[in-house]
C-alpha distance (Angstrom), angle and dihedral (degrees) to the residues before:
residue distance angle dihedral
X1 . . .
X2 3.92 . .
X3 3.88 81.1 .
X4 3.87 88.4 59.1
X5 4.11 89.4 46.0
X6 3.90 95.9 48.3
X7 4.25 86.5 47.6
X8 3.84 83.3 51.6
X9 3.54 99.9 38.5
X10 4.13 91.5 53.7
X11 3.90 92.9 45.6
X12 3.47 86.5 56.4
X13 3.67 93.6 49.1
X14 3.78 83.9 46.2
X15 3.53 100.1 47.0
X16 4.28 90.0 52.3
X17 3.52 85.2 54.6
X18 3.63 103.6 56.6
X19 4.07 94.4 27.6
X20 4.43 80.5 64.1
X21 4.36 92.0 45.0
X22 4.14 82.9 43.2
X23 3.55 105.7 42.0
X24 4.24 111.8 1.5
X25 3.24 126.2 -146.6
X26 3.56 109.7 42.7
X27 4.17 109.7 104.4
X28 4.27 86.1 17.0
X29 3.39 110.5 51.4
X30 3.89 129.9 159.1
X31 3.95 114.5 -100.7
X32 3.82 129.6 -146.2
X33 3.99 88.9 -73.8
X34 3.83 93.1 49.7
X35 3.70 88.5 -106.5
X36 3.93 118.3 136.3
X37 3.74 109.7 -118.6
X38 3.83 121.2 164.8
X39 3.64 113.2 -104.5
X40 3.81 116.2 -148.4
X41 3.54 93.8 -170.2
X42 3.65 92.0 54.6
X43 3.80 96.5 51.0
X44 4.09 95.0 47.3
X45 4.17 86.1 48.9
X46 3.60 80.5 57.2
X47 3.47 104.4 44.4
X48 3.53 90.4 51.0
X49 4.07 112.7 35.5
X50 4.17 94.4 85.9
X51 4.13 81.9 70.4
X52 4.05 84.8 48.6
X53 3.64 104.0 44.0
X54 4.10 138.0 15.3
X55 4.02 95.3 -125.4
X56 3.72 94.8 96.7
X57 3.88 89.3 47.1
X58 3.89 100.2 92.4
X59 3.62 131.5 102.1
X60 3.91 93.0 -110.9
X61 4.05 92.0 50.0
X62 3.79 97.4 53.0
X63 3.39 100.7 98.3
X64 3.79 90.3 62.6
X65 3.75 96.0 40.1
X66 4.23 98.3 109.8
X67 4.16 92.4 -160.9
X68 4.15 95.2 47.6
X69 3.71 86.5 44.6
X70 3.76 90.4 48.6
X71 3.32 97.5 41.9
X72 3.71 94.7 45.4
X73 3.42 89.6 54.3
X74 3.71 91.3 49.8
X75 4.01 89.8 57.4
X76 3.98 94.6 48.6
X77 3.81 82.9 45.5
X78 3.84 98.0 64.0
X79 4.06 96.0 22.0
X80 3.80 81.6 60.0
């Protein structure tokens, strides 16, 4: 089980990274003084608006689809 968390917990990690190279702006976002802060808020909206709307359901938004990446991971995780 904490095998399973640490696997999820560095996808995550991984999946922050690239959704910020692919897209910008999402976790580190300029505040009110133009300074980049990171912006909790911001990433969790993210994380969770493919199980709120269809527009990250394409085959060319995948990769920054949090629950297919998850549950992708999940699959190869037990298939493997």
């Amino acid at each position: 089980m904490l095998k399973l968390l640490f696997v999820i917990f560095v996808v995550t990690l991984c999946f922050i990274g690239w959704s910020e190279y692919s897209v910008g702006s999402i976790a580190f976002r300029p505040n009110s003084m133009n300074q980049k802060t990171f912006n909790l808020s911001s990433l969790l909206e993210f994380l969770v608006h493919p199980l709120k709307s269809r527009t990250l359901w394409t085959f060319q938004t995948l990769d920054i689809n949090y629950p297919f990446v998850i549950g992708y991971t999940l699959l190869i995780y037990y298939f493997v």
